[in-house]
C-alpha positions in Angstrom: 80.9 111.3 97.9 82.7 114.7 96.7 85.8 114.9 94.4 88.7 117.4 96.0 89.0 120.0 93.8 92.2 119.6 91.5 95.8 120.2 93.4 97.6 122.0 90.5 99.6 120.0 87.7 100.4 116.8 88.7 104.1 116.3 89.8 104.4 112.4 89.0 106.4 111.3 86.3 104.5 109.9 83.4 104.1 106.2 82.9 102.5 103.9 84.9 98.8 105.2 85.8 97.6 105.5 89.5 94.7 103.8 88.3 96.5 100.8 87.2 98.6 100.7 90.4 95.4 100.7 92.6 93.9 98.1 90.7 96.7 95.9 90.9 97.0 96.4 94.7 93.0 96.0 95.2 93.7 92.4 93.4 96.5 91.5 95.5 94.3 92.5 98.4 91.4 91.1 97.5 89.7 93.9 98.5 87.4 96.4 96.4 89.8 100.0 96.4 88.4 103.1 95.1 89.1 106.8 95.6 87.3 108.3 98.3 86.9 111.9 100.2 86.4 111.9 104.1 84.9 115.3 106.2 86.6 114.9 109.4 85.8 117.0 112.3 82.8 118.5 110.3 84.4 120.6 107.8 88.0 119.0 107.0 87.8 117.5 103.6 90.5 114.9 102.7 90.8 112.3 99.6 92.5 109.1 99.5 93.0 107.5 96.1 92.5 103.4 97.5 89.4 102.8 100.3 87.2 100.1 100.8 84.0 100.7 99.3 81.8 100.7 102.5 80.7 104.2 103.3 78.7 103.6 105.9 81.5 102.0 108.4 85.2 103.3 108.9 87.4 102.1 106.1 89.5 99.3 106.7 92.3 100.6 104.2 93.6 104.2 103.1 95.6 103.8 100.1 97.5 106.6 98.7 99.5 106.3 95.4 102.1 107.3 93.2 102.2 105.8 90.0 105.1 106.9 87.0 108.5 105.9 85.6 111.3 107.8 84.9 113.6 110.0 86.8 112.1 110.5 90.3 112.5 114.7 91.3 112.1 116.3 94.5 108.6 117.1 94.2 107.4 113.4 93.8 109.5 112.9 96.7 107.9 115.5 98.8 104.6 113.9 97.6 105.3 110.8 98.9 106.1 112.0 102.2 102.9 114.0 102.4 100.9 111.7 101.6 102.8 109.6 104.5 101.9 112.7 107.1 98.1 112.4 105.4 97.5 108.4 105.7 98.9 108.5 109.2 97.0 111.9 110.9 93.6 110.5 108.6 93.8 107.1 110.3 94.2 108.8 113.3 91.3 110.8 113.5 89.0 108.6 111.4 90.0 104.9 111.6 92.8 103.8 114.4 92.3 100.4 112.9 93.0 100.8 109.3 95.8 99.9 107.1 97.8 102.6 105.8 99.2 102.1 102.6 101.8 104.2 100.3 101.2 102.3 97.1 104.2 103.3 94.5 105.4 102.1 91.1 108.7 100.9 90.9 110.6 104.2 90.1 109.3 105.5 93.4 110.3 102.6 95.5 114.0 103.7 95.3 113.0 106.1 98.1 112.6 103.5 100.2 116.1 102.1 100.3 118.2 101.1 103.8 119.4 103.3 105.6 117.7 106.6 104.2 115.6 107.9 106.4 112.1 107.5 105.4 111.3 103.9 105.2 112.0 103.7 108.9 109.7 106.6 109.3 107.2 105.4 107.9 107.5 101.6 109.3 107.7 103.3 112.9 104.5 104.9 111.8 102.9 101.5 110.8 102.4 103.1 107.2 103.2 99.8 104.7 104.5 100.3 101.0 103.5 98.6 98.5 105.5 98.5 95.1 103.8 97.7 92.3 105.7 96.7 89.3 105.0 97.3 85.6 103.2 94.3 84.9 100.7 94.7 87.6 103.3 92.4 90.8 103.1 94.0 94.1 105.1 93.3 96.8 105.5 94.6 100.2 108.6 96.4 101.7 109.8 95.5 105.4 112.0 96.6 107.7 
């Protein structure tokens, strides 16, 4: 498996690591997560930070995440809709099946309040988010 080549400076907030959200989610899972790069349609690379670990059958969950605390800007909001668009078309073309997840730290789940616009998005788009909180809870979002 290939790394993606780096995207730039990363726009997430400092504070809680990616790493540490993933791990907390692959606990409450149960399930082995690690980052992972897919070629789709023979020459489209694309990464996921969270997949199961078998690389010889189509992955069961795609995990994105955004990890950080402080003030949330419009660039880690932008993220977190991209990487919405990217868990939904990659489970498209490579596993109808999966579980699409938008793993976020706290600080990022206040983009997912009622009435705005993108939680319903993404719940019409059966993407779930899980929030994971400083001390390693998760918990799922509905509705």
């Amino acid at each position: 498996m290939t790394s993606l080549p780096p995207r730039g400076p990363d726009p997430r907030p400092s504070g809680s690591s990616d790493e540490a959200v993933l791990a907390a989610l692959s606990t409450h899972l149960g399930v082995p997560l690690a980052p992972r790069t897919f070629t789709v349609r023979g020459d489209v690379r694309v990464g996921v930070d969270g997949a199961d670990a078998a690389s010889d059958a189509p992955p069961r969950f795609l995990v994105t995440v955004n990890g950080g605390s402080g003030q949330l800007k419009s660039l880690q909001r932008n993220r977190v809709i991209a990487d919405a668009f990217k868990l939904d078309w990659l489970r498209g073309v490579l596993a109808p099946g999966a579980r699409a997840v938008l793993a976020v730290s706290e600080p990022y789940g206040r983009l997912f309040v009622a009435g705005a616009w993108l939680p319903v998005a993404v719940r019409e788009r059966g993407i779930e988010v899980a929030v994971v909180s400083a001390t390693g809870g998760v918990r799922f979002l509905h509705g």
